[in-house]
Jmol script that loads the backbone (N, CA, C; Angstrom):
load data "model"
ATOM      1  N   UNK A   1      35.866  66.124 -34.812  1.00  0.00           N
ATOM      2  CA  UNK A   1      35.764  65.523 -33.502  1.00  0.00           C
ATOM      3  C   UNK A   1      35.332  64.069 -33.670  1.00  0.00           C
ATOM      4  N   UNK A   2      35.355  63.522 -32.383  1.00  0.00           N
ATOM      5  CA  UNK A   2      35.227  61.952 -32.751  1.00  0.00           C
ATOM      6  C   UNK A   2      34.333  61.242 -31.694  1.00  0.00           C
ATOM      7  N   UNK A   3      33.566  61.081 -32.048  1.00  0.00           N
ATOM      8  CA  UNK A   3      31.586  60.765 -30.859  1.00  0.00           C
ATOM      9  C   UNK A   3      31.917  59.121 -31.059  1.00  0.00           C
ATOM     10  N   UNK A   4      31.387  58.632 -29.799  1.00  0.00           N
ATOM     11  CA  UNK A   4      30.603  57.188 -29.749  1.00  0.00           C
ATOM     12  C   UNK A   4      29.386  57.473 -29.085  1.00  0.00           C
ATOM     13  N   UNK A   5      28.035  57.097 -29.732  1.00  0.00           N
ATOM     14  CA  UNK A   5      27.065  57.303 -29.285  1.00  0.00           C
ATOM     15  C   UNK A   5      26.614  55.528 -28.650  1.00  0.00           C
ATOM     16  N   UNK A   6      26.135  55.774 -27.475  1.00  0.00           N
ATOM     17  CA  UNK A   6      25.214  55.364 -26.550  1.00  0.00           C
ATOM     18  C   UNK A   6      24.140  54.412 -27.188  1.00  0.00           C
ATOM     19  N   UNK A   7      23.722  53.677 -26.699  1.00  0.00           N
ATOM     20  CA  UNK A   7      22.532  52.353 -27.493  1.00  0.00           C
ATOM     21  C   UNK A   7      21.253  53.314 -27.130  1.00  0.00           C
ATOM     22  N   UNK A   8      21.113  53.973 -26.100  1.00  0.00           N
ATOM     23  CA  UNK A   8      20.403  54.749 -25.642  1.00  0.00           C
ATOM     24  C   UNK A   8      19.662  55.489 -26.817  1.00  0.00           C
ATOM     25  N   UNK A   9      20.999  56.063 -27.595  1.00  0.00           N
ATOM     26  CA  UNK A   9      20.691  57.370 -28.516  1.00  0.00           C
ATOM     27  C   UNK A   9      20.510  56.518 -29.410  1.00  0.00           C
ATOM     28  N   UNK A  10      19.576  56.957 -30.667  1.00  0.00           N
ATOM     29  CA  UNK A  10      19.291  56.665 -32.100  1.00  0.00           C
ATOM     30  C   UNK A  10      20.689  56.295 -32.608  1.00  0.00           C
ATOM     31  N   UNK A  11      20.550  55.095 -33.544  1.00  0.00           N
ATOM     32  CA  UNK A  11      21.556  55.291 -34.677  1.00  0.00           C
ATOM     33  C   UNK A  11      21.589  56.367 -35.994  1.00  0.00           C
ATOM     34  N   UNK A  12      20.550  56.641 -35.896  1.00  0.00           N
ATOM     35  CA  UNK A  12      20.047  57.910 -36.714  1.00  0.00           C
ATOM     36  C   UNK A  12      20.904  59.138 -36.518  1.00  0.00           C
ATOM     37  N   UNK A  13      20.983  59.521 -34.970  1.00  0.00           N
ATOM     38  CA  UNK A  13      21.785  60.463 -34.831  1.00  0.00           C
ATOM     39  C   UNK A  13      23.345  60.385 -35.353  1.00  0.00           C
ATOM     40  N   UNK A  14      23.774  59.309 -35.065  1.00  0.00           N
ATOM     41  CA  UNK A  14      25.037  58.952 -35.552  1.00  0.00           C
ATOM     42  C   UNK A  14      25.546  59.310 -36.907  1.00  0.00           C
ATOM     43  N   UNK A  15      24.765  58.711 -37.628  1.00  0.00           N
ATOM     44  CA  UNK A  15      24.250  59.261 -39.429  1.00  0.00           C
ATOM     45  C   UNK A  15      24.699  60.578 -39.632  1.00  0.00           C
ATOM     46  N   UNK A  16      23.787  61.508 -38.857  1.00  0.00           N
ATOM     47  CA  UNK A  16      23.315  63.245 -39.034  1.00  0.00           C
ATOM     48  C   UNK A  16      25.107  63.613 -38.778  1.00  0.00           C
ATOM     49  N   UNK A  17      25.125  63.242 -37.428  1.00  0.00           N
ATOM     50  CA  UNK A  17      26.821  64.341 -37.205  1.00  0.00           C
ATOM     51  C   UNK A  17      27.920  63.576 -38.168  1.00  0.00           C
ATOM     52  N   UNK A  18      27.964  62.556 -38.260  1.00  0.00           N
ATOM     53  CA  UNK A  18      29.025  62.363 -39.372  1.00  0.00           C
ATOM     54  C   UNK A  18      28.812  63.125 -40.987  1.00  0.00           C
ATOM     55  N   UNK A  19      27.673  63.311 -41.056  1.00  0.00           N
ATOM     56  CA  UNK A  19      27.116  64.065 -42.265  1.00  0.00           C
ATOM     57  C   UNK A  19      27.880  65.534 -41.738  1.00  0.00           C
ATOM     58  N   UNK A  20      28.404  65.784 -40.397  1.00  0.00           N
ATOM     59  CA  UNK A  20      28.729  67.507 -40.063  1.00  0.00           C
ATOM     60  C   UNK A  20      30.080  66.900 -40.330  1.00  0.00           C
ATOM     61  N   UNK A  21      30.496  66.042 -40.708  1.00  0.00           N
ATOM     62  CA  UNK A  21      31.992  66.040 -40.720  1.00  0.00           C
ATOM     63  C   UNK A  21      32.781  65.565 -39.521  1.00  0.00           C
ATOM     64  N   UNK A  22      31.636  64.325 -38.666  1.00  0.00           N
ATOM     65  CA  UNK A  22      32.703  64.281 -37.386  1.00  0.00           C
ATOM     66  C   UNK A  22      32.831  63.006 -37.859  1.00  0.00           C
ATOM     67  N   UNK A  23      34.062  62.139 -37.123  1.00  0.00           N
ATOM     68  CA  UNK A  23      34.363  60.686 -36.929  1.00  0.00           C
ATOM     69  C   UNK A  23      32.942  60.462 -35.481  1.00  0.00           C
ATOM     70  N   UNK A  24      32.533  59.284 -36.011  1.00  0.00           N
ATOM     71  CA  UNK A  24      31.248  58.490 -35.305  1.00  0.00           C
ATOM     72  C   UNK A  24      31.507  57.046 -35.498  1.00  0.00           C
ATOM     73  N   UNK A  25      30.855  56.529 -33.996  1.00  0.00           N
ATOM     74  CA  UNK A  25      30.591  55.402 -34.327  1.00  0.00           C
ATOM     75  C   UNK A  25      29.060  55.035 -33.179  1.00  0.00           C
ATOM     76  N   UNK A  26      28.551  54.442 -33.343  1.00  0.00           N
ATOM     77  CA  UNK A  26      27.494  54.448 -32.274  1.00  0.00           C
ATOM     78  C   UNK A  26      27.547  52.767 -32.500  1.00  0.00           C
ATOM     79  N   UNK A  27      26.947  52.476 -30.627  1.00  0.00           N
ATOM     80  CA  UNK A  27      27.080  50.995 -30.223  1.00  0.00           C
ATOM     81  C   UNK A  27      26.537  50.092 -31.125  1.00  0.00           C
ATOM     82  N   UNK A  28      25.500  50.082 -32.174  1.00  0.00           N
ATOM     83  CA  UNK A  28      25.472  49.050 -33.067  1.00  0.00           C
ATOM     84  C   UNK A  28      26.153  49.207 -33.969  1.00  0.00           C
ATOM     85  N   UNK A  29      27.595  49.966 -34.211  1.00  0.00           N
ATOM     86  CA  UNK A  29      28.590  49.349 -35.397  1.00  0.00           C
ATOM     87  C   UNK A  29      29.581  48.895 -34.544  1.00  0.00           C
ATOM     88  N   UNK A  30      29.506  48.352 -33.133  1.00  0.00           N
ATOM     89  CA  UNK A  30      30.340  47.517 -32.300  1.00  0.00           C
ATOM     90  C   UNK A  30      29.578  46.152 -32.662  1.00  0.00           C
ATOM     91  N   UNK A  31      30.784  44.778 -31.979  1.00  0.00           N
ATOM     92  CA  UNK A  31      30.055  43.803 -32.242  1.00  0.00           C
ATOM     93  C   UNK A  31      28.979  43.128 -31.732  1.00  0.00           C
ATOM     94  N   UNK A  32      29.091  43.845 -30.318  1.00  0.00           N
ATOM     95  CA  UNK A  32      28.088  43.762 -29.254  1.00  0.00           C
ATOM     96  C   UNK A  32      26.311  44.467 -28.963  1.00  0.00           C
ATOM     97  N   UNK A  33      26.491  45.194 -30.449  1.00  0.00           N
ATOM     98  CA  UNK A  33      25.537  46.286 -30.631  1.00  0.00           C
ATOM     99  C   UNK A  33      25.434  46.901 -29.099  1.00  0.00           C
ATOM    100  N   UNK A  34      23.769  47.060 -28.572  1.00  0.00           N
ATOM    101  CA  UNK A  34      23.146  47.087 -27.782  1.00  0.00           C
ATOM    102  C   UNK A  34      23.794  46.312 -26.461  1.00  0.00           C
ATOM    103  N   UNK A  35      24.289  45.646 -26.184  1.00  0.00           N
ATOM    104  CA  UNK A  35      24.860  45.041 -25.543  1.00  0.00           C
ATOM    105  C   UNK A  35      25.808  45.464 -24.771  1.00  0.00           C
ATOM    106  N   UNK A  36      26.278  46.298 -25.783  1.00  0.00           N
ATOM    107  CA  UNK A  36      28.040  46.960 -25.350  1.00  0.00           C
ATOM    108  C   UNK A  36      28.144  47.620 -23.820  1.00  0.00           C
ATOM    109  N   UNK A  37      28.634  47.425 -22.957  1.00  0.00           N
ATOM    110  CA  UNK A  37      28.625  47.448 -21.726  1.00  0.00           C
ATOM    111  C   UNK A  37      29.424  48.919 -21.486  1.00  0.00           C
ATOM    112  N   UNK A  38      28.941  49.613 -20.564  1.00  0.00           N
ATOM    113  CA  UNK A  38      29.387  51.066 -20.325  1.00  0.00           C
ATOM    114  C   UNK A  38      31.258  51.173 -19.937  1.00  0.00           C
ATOM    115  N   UNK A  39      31.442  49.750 -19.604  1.00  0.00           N
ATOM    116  CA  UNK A  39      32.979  49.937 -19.424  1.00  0.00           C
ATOM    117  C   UNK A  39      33.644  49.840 -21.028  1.00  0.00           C
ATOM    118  N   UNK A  40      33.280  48.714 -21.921  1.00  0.00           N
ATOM    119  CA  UNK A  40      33.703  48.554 -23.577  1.00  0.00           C
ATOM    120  C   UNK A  40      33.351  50.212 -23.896  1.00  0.00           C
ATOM    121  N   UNK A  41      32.159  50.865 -23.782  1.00  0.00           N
ATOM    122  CA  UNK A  41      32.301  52.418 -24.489  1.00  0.00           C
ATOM    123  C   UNK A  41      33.580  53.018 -24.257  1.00  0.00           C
ATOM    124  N   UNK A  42      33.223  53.032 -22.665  1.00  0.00           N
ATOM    125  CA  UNK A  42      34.737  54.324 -21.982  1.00  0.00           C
ATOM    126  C   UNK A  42      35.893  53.671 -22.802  1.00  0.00           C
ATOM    127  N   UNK A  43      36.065  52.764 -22.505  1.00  0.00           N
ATOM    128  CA  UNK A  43      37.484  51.909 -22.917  1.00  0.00           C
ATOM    129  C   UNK A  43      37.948  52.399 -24.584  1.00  0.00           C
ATOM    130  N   UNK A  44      37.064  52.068 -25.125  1.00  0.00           N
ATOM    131  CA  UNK A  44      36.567  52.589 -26.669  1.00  0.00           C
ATOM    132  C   UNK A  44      37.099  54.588 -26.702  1.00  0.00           C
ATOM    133  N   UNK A  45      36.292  54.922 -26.368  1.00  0.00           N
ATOM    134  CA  UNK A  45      36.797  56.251 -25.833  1.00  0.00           C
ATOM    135  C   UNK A  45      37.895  56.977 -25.655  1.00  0.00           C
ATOM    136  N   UNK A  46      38.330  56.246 -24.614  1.00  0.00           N
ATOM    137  CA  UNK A  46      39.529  56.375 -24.057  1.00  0.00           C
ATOM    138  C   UNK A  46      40.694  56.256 -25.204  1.00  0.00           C
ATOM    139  N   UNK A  47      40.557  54.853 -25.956  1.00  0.00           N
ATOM    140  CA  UNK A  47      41.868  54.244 -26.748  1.00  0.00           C
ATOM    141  C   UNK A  47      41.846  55.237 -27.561  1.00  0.00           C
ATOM    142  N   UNK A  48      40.502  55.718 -28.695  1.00  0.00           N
ATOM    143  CA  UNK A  48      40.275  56.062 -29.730  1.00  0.00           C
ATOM    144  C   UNK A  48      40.184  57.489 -29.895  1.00  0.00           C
ATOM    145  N   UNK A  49      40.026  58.468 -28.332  1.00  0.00           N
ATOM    146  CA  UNK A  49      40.183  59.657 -27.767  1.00  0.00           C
ATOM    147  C   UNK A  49      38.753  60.278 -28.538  1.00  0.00           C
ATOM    148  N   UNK A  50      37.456  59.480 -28.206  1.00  0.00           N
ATOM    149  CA  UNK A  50      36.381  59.907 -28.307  1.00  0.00           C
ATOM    150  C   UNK A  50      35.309  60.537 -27.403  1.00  0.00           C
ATOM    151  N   UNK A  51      34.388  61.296 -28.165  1.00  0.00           N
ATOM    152  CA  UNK A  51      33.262  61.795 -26.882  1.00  0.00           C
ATOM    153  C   UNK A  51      32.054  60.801 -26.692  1.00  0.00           C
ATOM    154  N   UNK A  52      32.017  60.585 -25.564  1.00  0.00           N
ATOM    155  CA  UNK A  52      30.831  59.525 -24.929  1.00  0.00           C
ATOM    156  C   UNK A  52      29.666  60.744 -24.926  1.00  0.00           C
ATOM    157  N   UNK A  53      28.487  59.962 -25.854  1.00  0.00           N
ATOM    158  CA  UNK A  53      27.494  61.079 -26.454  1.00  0.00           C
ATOM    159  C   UNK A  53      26.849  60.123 -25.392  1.00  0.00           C
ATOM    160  N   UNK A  54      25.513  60.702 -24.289  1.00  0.00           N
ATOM    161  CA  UNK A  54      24.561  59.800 -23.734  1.00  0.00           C
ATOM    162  C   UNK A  54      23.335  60.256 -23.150  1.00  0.00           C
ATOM    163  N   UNK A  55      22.437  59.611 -22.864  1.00  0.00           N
ATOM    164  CA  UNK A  55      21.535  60.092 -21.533  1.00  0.00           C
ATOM    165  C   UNK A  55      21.741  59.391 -20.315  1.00  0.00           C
ATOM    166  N   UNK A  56      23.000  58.327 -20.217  1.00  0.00           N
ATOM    167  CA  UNK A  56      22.927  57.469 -19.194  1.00  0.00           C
ATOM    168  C   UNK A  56      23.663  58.494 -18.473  1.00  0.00           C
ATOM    169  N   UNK A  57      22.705  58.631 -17.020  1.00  0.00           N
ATOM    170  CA  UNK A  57      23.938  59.307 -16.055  1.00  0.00           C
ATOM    171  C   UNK A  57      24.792  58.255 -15.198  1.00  0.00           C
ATOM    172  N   UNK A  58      25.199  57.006 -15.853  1.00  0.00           N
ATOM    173  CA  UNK A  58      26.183  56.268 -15.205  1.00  0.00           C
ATOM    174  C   UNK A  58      27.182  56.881 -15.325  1.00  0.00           C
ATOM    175  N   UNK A  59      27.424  57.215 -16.797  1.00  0.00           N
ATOM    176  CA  UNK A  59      28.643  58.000 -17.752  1.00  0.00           C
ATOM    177  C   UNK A  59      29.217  59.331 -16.553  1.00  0.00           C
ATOM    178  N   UNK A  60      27.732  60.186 -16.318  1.00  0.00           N
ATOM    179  CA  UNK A  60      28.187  61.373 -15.837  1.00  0.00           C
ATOM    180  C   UNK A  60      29.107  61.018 -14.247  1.00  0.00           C
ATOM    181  N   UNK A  61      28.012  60.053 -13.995  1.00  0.00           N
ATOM    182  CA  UNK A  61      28.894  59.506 -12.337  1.00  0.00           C
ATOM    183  C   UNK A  61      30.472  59.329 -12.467  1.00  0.00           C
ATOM    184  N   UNK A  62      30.483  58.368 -13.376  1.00  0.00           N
ATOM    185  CA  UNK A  62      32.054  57.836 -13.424  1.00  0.00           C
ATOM    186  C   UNK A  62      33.211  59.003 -14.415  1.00  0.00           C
ATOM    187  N   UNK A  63      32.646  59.852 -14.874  1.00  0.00           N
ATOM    188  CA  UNK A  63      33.098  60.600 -15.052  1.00  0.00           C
ATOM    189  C   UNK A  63      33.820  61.622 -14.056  1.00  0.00           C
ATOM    190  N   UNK A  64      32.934  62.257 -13.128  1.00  0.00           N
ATOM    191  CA  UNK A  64      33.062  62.800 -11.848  1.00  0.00           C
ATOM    192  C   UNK A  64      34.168  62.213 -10.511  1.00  0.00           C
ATOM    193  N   UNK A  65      33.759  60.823 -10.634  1.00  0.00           N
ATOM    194  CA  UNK A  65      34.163  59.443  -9.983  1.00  0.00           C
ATOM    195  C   UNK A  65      35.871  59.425 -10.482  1.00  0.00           C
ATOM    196  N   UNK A  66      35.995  58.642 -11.732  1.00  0.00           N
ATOM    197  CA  UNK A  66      36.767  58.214 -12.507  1.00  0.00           C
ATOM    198  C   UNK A  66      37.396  59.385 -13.252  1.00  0.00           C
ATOM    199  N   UNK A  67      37.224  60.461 -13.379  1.00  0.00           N
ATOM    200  CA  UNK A  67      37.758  61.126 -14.678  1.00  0.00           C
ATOM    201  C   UNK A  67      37.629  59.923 -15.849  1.00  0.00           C
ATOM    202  N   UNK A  68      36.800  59.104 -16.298  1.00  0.00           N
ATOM    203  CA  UNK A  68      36.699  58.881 -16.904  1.00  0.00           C
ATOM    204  C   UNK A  68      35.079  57.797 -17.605  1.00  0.00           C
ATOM    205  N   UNK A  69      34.578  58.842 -18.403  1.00  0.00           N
ATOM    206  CA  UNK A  69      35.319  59.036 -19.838  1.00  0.00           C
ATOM    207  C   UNK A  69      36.106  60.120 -19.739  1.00  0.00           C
ATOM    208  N   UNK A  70      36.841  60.479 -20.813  1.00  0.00           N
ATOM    209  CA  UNK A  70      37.617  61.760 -20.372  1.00  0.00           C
ATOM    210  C   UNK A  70      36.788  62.739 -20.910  1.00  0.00           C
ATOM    211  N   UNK A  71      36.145  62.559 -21.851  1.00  0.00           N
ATOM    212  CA  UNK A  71      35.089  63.970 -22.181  1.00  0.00           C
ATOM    213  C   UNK A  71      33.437  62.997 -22.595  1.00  0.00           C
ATOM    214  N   UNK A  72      32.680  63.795 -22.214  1.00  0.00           N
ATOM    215  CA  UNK A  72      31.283  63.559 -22.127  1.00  0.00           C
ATOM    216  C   UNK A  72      29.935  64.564 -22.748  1.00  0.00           C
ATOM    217  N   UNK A  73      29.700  64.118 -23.386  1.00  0.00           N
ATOM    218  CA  UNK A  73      28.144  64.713 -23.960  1.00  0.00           C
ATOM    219  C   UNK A  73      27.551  64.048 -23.226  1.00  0.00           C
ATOM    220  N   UNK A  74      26.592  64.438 -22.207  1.00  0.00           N
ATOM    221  CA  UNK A  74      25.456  64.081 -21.549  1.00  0.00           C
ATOM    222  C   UNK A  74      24.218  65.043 -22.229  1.00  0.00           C
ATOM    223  N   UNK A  75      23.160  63.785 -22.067  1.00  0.00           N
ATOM    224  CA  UNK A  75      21.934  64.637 -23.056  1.00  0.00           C
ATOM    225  C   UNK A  75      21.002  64.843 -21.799  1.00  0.00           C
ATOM    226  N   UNK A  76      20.296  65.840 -21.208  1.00  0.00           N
ATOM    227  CA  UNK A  76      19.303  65.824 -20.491  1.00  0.00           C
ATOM    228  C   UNK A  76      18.026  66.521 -20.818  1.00  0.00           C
ATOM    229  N   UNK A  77      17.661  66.133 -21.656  1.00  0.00           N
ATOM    230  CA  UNK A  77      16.576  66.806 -22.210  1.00  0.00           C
ATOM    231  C   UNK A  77      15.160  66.299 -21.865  1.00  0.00           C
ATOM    232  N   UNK A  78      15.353  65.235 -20.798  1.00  0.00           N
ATOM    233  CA  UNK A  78      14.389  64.415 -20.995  1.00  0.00           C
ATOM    234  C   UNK A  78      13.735  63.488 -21.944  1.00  0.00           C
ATOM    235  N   UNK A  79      12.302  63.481 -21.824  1.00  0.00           N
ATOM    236  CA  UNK A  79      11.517  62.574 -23.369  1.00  0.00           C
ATOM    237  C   UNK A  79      10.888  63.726 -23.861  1.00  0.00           C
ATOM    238  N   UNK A  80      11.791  63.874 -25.200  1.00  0.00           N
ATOM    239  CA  UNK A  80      11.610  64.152 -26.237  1.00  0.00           C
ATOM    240  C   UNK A  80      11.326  63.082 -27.480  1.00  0.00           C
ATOM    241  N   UNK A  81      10.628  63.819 -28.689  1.00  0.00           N
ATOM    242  CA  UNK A  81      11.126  62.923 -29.450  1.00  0.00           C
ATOM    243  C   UNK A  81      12.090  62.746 -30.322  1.00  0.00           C
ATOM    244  N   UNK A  82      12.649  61.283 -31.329  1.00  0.00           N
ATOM    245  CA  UNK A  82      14.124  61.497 -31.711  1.00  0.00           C
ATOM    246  C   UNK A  82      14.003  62.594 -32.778  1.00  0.00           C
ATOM    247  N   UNK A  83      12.832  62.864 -32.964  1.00  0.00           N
ATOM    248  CA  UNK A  83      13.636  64.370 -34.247  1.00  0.00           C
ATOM    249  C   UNK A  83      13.666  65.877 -33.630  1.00  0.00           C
ATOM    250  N   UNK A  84      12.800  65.548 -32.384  1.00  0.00           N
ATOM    251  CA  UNK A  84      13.070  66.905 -31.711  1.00  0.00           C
ATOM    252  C   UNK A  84      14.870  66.562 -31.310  1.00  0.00           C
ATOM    253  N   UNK A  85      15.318  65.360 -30.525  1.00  0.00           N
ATOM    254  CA  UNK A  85      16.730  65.489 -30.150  1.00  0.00           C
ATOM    255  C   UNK A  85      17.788  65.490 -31.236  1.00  0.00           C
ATOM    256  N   UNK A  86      17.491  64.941 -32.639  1.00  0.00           N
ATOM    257  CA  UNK A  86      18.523  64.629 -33.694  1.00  0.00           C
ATOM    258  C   UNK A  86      18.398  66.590 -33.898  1.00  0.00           C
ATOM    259  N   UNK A  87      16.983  67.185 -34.256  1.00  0.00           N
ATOM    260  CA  UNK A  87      17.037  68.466 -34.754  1.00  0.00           C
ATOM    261  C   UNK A  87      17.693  69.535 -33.628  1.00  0.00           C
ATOM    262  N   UNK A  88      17.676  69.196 -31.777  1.00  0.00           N
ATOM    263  CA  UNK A  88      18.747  69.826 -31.187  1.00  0.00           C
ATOM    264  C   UNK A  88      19.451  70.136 -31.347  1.00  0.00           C
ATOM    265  N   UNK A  89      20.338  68.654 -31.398  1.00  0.00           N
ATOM    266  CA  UNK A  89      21.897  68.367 -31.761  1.00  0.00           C
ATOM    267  C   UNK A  89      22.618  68.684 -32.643  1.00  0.00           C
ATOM    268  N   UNK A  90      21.844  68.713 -33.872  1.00  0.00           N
ATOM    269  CA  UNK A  90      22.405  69.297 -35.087  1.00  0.00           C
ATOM    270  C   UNK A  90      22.364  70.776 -35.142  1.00  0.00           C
ATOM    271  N   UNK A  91      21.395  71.474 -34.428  1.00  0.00           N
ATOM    272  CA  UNK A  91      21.019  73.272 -34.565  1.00  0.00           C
ATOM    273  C   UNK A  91      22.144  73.883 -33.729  1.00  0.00           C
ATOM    274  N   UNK A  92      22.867  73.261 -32.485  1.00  0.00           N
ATOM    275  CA  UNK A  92      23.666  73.115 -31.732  1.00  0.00           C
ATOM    276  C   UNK A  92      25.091  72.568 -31.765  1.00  0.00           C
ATOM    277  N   UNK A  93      25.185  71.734 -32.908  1.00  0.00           N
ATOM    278  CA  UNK A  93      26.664  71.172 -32.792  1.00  0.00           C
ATOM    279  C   UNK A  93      27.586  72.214 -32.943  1.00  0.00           C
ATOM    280  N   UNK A  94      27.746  73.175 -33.399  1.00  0.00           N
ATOM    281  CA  UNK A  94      29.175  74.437 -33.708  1.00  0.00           C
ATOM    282  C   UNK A  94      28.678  74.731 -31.923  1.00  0.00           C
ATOM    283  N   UNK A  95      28.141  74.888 -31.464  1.00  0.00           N
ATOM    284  CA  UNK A  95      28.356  75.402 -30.052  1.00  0.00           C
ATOM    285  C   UNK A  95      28.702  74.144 -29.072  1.00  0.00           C
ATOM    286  N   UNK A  96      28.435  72.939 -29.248  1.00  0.00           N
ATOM    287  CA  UNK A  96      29.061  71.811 -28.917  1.00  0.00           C
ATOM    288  C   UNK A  96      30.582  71.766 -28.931  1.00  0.00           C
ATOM    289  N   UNK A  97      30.922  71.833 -30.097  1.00  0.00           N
ATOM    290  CA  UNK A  97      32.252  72.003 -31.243  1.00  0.00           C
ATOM    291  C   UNK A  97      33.549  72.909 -30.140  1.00  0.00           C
ATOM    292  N   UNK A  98      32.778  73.927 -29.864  1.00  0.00           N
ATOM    293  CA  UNK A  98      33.488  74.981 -29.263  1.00  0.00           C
ATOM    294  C   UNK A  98      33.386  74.734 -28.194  1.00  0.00           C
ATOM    295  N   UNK A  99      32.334  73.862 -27.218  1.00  0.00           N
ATOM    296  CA  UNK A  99      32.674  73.994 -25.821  1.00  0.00           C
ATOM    297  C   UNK A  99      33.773  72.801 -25.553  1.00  0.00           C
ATOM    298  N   UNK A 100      33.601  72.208 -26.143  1.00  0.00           N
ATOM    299  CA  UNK A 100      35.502  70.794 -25.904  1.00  0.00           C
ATOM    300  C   UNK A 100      35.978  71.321 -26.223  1.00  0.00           C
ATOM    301  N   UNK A 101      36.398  72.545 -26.873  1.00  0.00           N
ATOM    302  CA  UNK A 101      37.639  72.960 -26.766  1.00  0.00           C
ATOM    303  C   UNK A 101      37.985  73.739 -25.941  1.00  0.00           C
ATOM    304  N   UNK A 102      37.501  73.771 -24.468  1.00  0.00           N
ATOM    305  CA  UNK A 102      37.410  74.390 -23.564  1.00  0.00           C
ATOM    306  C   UNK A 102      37.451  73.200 -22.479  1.00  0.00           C
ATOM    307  N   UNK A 103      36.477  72.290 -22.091  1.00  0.00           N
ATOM    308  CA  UNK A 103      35.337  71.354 -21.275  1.00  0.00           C
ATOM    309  C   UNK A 103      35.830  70.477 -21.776  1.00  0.00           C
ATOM    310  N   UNK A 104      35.841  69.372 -21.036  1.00  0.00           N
ATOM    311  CA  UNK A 104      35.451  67.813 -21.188  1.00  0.00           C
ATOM    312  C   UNK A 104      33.927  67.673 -20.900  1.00  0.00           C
ATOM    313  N   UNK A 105      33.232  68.356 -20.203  1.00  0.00           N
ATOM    314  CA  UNK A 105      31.868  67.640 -20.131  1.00  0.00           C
ATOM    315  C   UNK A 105      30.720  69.153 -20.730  1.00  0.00           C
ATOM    316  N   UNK A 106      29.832  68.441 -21.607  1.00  0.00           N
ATOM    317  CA  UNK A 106      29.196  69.099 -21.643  1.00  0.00           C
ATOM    318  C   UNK A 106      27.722  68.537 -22.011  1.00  0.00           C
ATOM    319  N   UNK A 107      26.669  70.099 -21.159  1.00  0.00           N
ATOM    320  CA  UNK A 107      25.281  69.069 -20.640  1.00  0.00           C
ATOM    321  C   UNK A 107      24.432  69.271 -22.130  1.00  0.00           C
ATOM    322  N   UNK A 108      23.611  69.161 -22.830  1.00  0.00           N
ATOM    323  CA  UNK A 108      22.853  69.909 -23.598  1.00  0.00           C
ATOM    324  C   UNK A 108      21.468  69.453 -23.058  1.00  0.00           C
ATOM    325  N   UNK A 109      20.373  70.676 -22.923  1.00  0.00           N
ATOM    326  CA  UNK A 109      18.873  69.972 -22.668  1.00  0.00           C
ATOM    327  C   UNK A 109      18.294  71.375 -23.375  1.00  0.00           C
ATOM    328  N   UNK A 110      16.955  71.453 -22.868  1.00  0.00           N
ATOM    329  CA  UNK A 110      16.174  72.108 -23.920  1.00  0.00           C
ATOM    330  C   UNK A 110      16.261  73.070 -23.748  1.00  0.00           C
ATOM    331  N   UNK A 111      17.192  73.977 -23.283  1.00  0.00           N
ATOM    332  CA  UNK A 111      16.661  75.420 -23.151  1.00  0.00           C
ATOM    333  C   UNK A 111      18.362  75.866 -23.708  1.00  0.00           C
ATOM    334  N   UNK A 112      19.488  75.099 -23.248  1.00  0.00           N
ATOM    335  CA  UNK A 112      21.269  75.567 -23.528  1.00  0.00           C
ATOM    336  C   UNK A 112      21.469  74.525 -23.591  1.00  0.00           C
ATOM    337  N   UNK A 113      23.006  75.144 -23.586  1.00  0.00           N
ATOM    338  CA  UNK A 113      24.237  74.492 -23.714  1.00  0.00           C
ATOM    339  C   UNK A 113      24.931  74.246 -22.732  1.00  0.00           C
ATOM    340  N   UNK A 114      25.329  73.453 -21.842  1.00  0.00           N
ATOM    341  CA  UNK A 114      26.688  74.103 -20.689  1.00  0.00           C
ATOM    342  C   UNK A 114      27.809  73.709 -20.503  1.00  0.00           C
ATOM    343  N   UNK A 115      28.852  73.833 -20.412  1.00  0.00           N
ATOM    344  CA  UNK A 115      30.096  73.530 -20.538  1.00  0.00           C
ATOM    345  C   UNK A 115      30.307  73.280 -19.158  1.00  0.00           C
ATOM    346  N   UNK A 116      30.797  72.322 -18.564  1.00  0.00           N
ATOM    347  CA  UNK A 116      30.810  72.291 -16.962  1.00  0.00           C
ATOM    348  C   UNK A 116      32.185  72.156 -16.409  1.00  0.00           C
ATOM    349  N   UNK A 117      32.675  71.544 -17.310  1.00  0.00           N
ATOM    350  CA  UNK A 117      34.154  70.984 -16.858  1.00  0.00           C
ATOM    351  C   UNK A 117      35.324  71.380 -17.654  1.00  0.00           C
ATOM    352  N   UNK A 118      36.477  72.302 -16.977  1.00  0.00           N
ATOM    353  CA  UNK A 118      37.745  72.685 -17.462  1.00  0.00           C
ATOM    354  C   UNK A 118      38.522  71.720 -18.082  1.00  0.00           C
ATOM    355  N   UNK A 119      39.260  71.425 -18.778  1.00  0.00           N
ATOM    356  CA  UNK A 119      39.908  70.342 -19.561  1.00  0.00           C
ATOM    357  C   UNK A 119      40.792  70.203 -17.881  1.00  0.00           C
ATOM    358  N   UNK A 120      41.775  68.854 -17.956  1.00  0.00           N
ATOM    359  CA  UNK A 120      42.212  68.700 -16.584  1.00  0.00           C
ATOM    360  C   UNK A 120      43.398  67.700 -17.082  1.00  0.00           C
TER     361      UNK A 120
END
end "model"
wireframe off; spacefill off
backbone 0.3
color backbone group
């Protein structure tokens, strides 16, 4: 699978799932790092047919809004810390894995998983 993570999220995390074997890129290996504006992600996304990994619920709006991004990891876990969320994500990715192939959107926070949205 193929993630762009969020300035939001650790670059750390980025690291871990490419270590599972996914294509990654997270906003500081853009040129804009931190900067990178929520339309350059989607756009990014979109061209490159990636999942917008985030906690921003702008993503989830324009998703809903826009159909786009076209598929979405939204993180709602609240404040945690990053090794409680990197050690989530990783204990969780094969159930991640499996819900896009079902979903475009899916929520993860501390208790599940949820798959919300039918591919379309």
């Amino acid at each position: 699978m193929k993630f762009i993570i969020d300035a939001q999220l650790l670059y750390k995390l980025s690291l871990l799932i490419k270590e599972k074997g996914h294509d990654v890129i997270h906003t500081d290996n853009l040129p804009r790092k931190e900067k990178t504006t929520d339309k350059e992600i989607r756009d990014i996304a979109q061209q490159e047919k990636r999942i917008v990994t985030t906690k921003d619920t702008d993503f989830l709006n324009s998703f809903y809004l826009q159909k786009n991004p076209q598929r979405l990891l939204i993180i709602t876990t609240g404040n945690i810390t990053n090794n409680k969320l990197c050690d989530l994500i990783l204990a969780n990715i094969e159930k991640i894995e499996e819900l896009f192939n079902d979903c475009n959107l899916v929520e993860l926070n501390n208790q599940e998983i949820i798959g919300h949205e039918t591919k379309f």
